[in-house]
C-alpha atoms as an extended CHARMM CRD file, in Angstrom:
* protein
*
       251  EXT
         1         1  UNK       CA            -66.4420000000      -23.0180000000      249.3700000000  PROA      1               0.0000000000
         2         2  UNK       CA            -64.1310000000      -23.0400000000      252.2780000000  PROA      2               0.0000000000
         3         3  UNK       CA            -60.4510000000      -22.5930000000      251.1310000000  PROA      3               0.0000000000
         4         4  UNK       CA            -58.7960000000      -23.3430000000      254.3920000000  PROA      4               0.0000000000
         5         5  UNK       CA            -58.5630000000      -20.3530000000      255.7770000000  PROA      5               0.0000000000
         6         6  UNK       CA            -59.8930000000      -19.4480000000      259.3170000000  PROA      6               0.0000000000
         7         7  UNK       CA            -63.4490000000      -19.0870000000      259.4230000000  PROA      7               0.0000000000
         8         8  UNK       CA            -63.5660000000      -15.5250000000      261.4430000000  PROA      8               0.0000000000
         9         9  UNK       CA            -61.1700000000      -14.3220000000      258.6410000000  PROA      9               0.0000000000
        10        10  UNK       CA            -63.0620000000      -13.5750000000      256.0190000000  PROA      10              0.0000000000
        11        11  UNK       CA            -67.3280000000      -13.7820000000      255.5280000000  PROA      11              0.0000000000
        12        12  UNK       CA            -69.7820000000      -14.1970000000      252.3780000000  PROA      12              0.0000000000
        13        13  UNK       CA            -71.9050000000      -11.4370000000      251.3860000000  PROA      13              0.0000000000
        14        14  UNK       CA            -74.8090000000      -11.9290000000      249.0870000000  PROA      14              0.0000000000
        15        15  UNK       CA            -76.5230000000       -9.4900000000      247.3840000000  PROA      15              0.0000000000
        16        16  UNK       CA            -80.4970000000      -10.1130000000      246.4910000000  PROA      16              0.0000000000
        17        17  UNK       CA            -80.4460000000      -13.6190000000      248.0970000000  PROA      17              0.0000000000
        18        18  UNK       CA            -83.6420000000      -14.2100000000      247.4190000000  PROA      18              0.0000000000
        19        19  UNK       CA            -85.7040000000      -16.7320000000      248.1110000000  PROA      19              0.0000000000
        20        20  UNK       CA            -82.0200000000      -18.4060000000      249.7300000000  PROA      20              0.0000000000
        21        21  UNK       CA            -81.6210000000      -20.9510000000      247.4210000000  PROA      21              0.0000000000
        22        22  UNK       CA            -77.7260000000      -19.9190000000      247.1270000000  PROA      22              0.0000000000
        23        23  UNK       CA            -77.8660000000      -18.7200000000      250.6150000000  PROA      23              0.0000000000
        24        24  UNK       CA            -77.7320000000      -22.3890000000      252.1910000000  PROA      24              0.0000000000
        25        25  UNK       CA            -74.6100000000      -23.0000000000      250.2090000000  PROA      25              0.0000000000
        26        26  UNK       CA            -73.0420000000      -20.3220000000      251.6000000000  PROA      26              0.0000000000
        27        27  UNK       CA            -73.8820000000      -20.8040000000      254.8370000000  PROA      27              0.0000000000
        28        28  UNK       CA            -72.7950000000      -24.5730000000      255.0020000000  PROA      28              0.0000000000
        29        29  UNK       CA            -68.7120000000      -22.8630000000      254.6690000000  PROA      29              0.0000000000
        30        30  UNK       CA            -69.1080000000      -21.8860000000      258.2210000000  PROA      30              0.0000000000
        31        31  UNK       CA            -68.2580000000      -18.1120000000      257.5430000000  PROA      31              0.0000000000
        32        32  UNK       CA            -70.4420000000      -15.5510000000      258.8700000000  PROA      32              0.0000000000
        33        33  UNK       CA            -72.6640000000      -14.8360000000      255.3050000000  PROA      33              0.0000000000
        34        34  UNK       CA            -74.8300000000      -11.4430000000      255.2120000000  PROA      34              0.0000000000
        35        35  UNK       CA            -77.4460000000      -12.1530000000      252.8920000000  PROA      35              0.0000000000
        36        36  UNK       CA            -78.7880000000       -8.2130000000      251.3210000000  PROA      36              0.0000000000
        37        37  UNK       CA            -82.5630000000       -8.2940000000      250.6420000000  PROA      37              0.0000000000
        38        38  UNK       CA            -84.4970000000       -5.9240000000      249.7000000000  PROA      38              0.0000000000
        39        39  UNK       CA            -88.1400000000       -7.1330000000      248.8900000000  PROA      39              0.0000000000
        40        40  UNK       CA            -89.9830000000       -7.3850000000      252.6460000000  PROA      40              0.0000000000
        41        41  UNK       CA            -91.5160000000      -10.8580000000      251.6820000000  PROA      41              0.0000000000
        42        42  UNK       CA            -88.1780000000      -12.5480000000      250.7350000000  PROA      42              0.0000000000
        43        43  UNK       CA            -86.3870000000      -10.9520000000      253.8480000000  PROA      43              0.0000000000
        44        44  UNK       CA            -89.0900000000      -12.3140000000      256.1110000000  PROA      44              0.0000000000
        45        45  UNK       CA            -88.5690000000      -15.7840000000      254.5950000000  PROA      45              0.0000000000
        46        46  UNK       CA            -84.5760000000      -15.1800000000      254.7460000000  PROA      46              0.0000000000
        47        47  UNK       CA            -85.1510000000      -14.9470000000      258.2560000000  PROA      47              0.0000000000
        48        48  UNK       CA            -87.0270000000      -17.9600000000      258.5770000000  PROA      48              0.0000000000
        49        49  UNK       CA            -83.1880000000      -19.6450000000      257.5310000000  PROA      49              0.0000000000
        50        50  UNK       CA            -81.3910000000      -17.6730000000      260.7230000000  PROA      50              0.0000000000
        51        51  UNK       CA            -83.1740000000      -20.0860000000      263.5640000000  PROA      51              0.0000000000
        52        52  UNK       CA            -81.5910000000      -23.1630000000      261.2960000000  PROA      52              0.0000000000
        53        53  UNK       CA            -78.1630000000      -21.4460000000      260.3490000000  PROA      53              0.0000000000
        54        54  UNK       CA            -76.7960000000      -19.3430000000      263.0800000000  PROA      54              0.0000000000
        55        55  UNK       CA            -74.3680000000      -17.3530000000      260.7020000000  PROA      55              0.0000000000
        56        56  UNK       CA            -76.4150000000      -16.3550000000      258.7380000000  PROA      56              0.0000000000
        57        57  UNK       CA            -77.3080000000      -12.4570000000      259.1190000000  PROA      57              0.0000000000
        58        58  UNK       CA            -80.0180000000      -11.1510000000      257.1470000000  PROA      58              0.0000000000
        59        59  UNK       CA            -79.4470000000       -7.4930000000      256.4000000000  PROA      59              0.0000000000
        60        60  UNK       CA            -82.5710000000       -5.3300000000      254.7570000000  PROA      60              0.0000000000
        61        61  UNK       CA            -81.6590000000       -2.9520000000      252.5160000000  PROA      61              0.0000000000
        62        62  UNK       CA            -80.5520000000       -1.3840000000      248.9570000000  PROA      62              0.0000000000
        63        63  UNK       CA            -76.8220000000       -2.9000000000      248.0710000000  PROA      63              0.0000000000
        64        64  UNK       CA            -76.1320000000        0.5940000000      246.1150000000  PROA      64              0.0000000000
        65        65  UNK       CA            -77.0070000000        1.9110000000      249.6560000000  PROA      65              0.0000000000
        66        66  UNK       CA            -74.9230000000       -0.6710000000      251.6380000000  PROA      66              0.0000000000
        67        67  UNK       CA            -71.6090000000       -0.0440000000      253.6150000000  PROA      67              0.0000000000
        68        68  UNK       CA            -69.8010000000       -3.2690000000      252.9340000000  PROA      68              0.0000000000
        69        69  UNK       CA            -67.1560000000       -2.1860000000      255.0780000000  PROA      69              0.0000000000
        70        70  UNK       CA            -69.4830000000       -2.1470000000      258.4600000000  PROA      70              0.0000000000
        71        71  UNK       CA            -71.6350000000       -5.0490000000      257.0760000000  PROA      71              0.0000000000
        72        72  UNK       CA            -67.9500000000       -7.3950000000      257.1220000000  PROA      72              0.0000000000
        73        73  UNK       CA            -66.9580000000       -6.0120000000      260.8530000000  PROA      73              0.0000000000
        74        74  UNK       CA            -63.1370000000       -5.8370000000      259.4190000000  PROA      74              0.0000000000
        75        75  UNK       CA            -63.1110000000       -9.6570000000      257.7920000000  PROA      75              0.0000000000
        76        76  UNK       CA            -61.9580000000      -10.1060000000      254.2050000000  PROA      76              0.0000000000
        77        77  UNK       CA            -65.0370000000       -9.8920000000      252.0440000000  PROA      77              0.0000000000
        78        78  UNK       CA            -66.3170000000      -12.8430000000      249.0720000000  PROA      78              0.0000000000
        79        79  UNK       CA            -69.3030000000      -11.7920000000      247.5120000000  PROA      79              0.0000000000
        80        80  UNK       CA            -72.1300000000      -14.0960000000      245.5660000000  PROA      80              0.0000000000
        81        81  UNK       CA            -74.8960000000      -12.2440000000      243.7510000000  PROA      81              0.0000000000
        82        82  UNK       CA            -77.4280000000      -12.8000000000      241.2200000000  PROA      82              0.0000000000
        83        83  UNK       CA            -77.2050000000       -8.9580000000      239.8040000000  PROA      83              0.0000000000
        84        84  UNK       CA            -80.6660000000       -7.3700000000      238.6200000000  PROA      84              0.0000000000
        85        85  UNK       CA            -79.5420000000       -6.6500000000      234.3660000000  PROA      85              0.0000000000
        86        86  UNK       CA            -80.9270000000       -3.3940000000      234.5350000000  PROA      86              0.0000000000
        87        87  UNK       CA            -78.3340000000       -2.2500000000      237.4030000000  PROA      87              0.0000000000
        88        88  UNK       CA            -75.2800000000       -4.3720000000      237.1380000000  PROA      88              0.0000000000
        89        89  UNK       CA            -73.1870000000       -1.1380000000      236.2220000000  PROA      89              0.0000000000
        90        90  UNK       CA            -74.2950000000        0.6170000000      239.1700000000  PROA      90              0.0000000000
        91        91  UNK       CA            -73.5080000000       -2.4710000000      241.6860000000  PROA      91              0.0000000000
        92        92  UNK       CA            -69.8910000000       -2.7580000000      240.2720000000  PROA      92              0.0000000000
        93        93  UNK       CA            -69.0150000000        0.2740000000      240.4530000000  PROA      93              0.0000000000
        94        94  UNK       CA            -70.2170000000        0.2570000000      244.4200000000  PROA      94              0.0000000000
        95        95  UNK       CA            -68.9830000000       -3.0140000000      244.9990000000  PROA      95              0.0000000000
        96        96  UNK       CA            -65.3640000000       -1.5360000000      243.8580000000  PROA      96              0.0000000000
        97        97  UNK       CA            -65.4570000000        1.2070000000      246.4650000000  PROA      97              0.0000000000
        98        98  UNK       CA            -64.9040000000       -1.5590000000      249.0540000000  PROA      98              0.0000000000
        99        99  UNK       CA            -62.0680000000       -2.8690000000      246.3480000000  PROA      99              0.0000000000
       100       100  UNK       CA            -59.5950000000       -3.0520000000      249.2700000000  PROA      100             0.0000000000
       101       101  UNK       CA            -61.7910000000       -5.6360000000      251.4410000000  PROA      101             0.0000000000
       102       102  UNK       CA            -62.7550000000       -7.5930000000      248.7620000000  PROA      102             0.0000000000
       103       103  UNK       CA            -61.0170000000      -10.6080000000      248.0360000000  PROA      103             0.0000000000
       104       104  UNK       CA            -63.5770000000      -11.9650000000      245.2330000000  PROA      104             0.0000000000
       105       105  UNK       CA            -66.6390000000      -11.2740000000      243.2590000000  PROA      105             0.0000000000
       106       106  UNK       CA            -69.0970000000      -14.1230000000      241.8080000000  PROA      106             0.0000000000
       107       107  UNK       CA            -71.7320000000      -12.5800000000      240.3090000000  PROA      107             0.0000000000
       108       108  UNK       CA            -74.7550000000      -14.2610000000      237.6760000000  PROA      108             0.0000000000
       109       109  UNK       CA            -75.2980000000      -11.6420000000      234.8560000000  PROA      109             0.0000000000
       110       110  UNK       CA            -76.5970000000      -10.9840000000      231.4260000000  PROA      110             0.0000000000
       111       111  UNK       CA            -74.3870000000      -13.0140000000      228.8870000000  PROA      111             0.0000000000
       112       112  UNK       CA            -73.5770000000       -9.5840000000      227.1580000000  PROA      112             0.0000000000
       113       113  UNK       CA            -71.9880000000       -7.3620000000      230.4250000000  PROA      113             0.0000000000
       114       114  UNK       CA            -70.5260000000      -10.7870000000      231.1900000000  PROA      114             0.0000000000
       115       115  UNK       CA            -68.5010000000      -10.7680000000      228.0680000000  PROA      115             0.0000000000
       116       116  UNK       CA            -67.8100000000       -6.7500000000      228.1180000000  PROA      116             0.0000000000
       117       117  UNK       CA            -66.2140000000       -7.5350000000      231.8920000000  PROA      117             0.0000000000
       118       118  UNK       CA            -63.7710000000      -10.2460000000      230.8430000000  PROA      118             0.0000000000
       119       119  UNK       CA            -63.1240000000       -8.6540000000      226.7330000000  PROA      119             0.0000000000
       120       120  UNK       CA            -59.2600000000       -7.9370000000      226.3240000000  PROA      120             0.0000000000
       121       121  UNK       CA            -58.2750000000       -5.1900000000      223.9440000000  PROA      121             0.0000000000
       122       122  UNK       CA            -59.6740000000       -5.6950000000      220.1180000000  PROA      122             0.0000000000
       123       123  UNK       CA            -62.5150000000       -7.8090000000      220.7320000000  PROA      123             0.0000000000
       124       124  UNK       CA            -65.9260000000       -6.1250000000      220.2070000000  PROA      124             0.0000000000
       125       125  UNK       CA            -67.6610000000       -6.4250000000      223.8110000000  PROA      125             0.0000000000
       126       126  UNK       CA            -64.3460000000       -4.3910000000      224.8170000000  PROA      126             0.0000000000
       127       127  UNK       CA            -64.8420000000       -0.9630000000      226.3520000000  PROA      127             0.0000000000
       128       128  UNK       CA            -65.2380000000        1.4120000000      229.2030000000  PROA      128             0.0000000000
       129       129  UNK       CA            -66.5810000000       -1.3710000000      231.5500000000  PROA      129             0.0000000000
       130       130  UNK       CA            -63.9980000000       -3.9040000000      230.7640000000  PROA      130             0.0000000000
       131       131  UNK       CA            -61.2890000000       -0.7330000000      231.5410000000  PROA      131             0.0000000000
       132       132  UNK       CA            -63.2500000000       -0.3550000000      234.8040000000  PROA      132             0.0000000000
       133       133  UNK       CA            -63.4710000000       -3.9960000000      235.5640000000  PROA      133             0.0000000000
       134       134  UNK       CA            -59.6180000000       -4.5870000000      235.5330000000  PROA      134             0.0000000000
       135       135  UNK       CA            -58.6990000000       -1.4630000000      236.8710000000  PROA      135             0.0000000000
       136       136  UNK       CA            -59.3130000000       -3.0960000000      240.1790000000  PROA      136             0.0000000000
       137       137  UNK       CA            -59.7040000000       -7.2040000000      239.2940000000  PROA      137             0.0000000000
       138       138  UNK       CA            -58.8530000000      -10.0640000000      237.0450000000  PROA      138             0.0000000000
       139       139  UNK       CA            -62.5950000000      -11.4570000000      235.7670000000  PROA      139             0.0000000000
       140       140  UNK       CA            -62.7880000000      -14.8150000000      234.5860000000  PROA      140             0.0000000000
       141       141  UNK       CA            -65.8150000000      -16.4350000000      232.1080000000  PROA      141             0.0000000000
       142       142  UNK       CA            -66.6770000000      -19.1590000000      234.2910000000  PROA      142             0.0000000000
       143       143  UNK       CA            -70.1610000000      -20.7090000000      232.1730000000  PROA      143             0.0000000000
       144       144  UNK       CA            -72.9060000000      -18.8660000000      230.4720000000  PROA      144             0.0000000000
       145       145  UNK       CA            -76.6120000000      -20.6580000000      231.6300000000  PROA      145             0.0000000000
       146       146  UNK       CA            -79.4820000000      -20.9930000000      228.9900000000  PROA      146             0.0000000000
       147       147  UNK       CA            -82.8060000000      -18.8110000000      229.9360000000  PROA      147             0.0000000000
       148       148  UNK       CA            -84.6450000000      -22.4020000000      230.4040000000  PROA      148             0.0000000000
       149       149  UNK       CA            -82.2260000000      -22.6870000000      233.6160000000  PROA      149             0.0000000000
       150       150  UNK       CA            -84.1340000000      -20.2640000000      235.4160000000  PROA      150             0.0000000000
       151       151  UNK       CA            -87.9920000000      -20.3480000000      236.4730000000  PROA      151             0.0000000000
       152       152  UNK       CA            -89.4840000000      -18.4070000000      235.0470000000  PROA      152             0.0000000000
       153       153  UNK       CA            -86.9170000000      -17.9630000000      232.3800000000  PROA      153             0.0000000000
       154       154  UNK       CA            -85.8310000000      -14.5330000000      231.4880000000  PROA      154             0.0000000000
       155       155  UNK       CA            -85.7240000000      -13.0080000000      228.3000000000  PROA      155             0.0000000000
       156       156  UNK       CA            -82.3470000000      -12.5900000000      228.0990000000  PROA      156             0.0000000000
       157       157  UNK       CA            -79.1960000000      -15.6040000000      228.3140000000  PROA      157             0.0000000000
       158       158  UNK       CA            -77.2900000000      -15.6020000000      231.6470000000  PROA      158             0.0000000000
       159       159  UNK       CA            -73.2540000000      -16.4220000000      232.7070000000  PROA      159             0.0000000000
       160       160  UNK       CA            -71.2600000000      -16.4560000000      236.0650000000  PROA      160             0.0000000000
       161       161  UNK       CA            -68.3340000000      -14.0910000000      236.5270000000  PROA      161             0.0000000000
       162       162  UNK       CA            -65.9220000000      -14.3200000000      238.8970000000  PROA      162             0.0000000000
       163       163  UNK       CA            -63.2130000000      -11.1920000000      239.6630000000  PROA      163             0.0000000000
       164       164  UNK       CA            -60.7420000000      -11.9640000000      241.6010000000  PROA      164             0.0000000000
       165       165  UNK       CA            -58.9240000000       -8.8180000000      243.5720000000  PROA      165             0.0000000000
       166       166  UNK       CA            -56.6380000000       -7.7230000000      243.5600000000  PROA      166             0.0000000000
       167       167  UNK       CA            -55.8610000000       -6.6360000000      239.7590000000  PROA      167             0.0000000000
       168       168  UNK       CA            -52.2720000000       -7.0900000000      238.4040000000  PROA      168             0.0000000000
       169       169  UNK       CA            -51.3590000000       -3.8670000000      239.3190000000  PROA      169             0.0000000000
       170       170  UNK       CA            -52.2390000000       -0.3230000000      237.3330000000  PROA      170             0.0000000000
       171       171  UNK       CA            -50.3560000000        2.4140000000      238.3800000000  PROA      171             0.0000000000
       172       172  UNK       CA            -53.3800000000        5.1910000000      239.1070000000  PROA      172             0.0000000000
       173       173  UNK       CA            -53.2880000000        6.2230000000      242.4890000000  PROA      173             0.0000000000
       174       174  UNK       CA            -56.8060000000        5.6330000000      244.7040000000  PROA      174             0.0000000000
       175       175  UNK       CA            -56.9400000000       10.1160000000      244.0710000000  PROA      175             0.0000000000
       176       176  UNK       CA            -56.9710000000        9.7300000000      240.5650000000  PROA      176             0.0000000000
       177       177  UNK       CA            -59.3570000000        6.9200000000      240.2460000000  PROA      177             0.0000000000
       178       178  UNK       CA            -62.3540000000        8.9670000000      239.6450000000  PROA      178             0.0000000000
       179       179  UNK       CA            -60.7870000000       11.1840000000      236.6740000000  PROA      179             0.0000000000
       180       180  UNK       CA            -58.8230000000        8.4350000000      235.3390000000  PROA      180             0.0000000000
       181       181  UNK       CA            -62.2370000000        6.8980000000      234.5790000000  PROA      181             0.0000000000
       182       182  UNK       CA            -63.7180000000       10.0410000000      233.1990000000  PROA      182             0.0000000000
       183       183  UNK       CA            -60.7080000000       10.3230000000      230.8800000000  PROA      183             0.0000000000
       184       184  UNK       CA            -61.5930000000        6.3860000000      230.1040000000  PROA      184             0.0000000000
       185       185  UNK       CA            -64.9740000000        7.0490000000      229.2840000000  PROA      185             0.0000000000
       186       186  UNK       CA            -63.7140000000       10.0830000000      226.7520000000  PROA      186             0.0000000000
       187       187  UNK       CA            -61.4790000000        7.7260000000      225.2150000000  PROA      187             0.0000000000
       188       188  UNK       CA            -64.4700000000        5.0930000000      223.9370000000  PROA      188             0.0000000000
       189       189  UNK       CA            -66.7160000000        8.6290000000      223.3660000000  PROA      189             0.0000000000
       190       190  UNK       CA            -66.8420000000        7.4400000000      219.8530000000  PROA      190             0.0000000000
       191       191  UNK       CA            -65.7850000000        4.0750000000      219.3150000000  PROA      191             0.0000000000
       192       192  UNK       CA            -64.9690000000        4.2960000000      215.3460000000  PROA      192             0.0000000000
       193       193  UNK       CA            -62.8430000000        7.6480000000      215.8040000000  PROA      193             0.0000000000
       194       194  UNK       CA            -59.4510000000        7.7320000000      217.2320000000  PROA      194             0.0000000000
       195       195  UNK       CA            -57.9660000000        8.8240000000      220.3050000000  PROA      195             0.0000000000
       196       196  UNK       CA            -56.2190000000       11.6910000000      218.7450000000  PROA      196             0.0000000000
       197       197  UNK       CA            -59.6000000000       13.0660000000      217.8870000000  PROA      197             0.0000000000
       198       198  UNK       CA            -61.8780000000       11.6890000000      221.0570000000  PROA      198             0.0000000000
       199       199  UNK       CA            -59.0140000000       13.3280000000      223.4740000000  PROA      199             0.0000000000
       200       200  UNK       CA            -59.1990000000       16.7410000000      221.0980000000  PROA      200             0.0000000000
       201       201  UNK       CA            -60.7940000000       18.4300000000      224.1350000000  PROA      201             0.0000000000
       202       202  UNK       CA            -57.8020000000       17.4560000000      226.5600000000  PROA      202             0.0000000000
       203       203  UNK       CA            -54.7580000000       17.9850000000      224.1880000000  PROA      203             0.0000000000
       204       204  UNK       CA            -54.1140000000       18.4620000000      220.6520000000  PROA      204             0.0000000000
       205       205  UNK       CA            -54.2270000000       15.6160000000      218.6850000000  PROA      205             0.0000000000
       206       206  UNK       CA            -50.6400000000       16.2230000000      217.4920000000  PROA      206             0.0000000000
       207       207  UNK       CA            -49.4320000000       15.9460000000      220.8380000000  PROA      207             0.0000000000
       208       208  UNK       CA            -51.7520000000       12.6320000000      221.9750000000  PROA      208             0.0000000000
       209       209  UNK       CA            -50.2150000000       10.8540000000      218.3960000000  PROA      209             0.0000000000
       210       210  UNK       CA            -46.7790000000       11.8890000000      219.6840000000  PROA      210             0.0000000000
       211       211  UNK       CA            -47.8570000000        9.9480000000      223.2800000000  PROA      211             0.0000000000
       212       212  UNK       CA            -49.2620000000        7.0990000000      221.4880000000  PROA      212             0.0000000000
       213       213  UNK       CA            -46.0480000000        6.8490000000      219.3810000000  PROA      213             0.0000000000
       214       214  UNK       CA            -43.5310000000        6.8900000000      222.9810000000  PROA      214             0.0000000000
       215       215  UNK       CA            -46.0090000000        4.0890000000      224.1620000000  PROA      215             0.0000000000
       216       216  UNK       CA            -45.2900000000        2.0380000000      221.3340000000  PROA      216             0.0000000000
       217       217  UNK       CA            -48.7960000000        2.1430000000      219.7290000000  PROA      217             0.0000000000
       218       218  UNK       CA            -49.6260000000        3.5190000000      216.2220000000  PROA      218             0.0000000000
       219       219  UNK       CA            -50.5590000000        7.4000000000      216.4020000000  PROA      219             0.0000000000
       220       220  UNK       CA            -54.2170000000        6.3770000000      214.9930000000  PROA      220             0.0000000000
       221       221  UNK       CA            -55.1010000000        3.7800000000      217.7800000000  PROA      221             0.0000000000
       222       222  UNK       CA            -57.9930000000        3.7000000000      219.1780000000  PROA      222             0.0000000000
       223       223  UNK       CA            -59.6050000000        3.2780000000      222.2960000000  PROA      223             0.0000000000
       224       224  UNK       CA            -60.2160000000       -0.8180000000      222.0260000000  PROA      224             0.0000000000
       225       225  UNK       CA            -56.6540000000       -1.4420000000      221.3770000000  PROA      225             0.0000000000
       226       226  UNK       CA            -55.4150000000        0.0920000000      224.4450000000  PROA      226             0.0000000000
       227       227  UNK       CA            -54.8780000000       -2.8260000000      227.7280000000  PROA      227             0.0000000000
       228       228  UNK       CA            -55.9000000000       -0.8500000000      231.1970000000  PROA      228             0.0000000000
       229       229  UNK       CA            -51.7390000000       -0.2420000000      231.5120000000  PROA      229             0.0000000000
       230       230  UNK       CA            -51.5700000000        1.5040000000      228.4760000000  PROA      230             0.0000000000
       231       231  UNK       CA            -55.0400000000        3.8110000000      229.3530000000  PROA      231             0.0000000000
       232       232  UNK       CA            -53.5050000000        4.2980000000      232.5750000000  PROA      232             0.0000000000
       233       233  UNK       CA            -49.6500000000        5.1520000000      231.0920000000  PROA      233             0.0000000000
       234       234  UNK       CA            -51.8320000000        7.6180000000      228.3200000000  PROA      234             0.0000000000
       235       235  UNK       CA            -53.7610000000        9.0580000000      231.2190000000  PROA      235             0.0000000000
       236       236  UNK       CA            -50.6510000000       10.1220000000      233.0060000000  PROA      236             0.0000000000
       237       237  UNK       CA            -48.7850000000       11.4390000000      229.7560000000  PROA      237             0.0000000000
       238       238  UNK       CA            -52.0630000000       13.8630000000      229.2380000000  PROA      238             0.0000000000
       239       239  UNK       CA            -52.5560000000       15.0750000000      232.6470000000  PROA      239             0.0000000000
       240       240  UNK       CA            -48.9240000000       16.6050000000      232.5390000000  PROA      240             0.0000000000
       241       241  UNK       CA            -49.7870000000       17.8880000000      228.9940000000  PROA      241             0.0000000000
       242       242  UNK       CA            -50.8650000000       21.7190000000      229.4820000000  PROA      242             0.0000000000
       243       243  UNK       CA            -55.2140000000       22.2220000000      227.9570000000  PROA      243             0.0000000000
       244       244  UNK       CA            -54.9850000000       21.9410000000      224.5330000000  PROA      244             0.0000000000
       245       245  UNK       CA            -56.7920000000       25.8280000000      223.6210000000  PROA      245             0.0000000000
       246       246  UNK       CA            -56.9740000000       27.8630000000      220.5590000000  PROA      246             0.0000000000
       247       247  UNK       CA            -57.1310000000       27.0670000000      216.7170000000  PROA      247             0.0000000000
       248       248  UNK       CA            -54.4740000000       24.3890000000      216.8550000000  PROA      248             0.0000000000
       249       249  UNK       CA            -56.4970000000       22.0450000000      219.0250000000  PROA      249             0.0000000000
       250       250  UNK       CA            -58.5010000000       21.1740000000      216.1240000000  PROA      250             0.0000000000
       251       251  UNK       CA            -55.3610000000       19.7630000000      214.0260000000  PROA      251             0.0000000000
């Protein structure tokens, strides 16, 4: 897992390590690795591994709750993680507050957010978190793993995802992150009408056809056609548009 690069430069943090099963990989790059635990049992056998593997730092804790930032002491950050299903959402979207120290995210997941992170525009699993996702990286399908890989196997199939950071560049400044994703998440509202009518309640839907038209997409797009550029180009075009108010908003 070592890429050349000097081994104070960068570290490995792993969220839920576990029993440490992935944690001696990591640790046998030679980076610092930060292994984030938070079941008491497992973090007392994690610390077992620290008189083998003197890298190795076992830090206690939520991840939602975790400053990456302080955790990395100001090295370039890799993270490895087997992500509980039920809050995968949540630890991506905290994991992408530290966007600017992270050089890359591998992360084991349900088979169905994995395909919603790496969707382009018009496939099905396409939508507000595969906007999100590219906003700040460039995911990549690496395998998908059968339940009868794990033990015990879990009800649900598995794949690894790796997002690589930087993304290719979206022109949202870090001050307009948080509403351009609340204007994203309008945009799917209802995935079966069109923009023109699931924007109604930022400008008149005359006005978002005539923006969808000077972007060079048909006036009754909708939101899964659009890459992250185009939300982000859209975005822009409606935040300079005045409220849409009165009768005519409903056109």
């Amino acid at each position: 897992m070592e890429s050349g690069a000097s081994k104070n430069d960068h570290c490995w943090i792993e969220i839920g390590a576990g029993h440490g099963e992935m944690t001696e990989h990591l640790v046998l790059s030679g980076v610092p690795v930060y292994a984030i635990e938070i079941d008491p049992p497992l973090i007392h056998q994690l610390q077992n591994l620290t008189k083998r593997y003197p890298n190795l730092t076992v830090v206690p804790g939520d991840v939602l709750k975790a400053d990456l930032r302080s955790i990395a002491a100001g090295r370039r950050i890799r993270i490895y993680g087997n992500l509980p299903y039920y809050i995968t959402s949540p630890i991506l979207h905290h994991l992408f507050t530290f966007a600017k120290e992270i050089d890359e995210i591998s992360v084991l997941i349900q088979l169905e957010v994995a395909l919603r992170l790496a969707a382009i525009p018009g496939q099905k699993d396409y939508g507000y978190l595969s906007v999100l996702t590219q906003f700040y990286s460039r995911p990549e399908f690496v395998f998908e793993l059968p339940q009868d890989a794990f033990e015990p196997p879990p009800e649900v199939e598995s794949a690894l995802v790796t997002l690589r950071l930087p993304s290719r560049g979206i022109s949202i400044g870090p001050d307009q992150a948080e509403p351009f994703f609340e204007f994203v998440k309008n945009c799917f509202a209802q995935k079966r009408k069109t923009l023109a009518n699931n924007l109604r309640n930022l400008a008149r839907p005359d006005r978002v056809r005539e923006i969808l038209l000077e972007l060079k997409l048909r006036e009754d797009a909708r939101a899964e056609q659009l890459t992250v550029n185009k939300f982000a180009a859209l975005f822009q075009a409606i935040s300079s548009t005045p409220p849409a108010t009165g009768p005519d908003s409903r056109t």
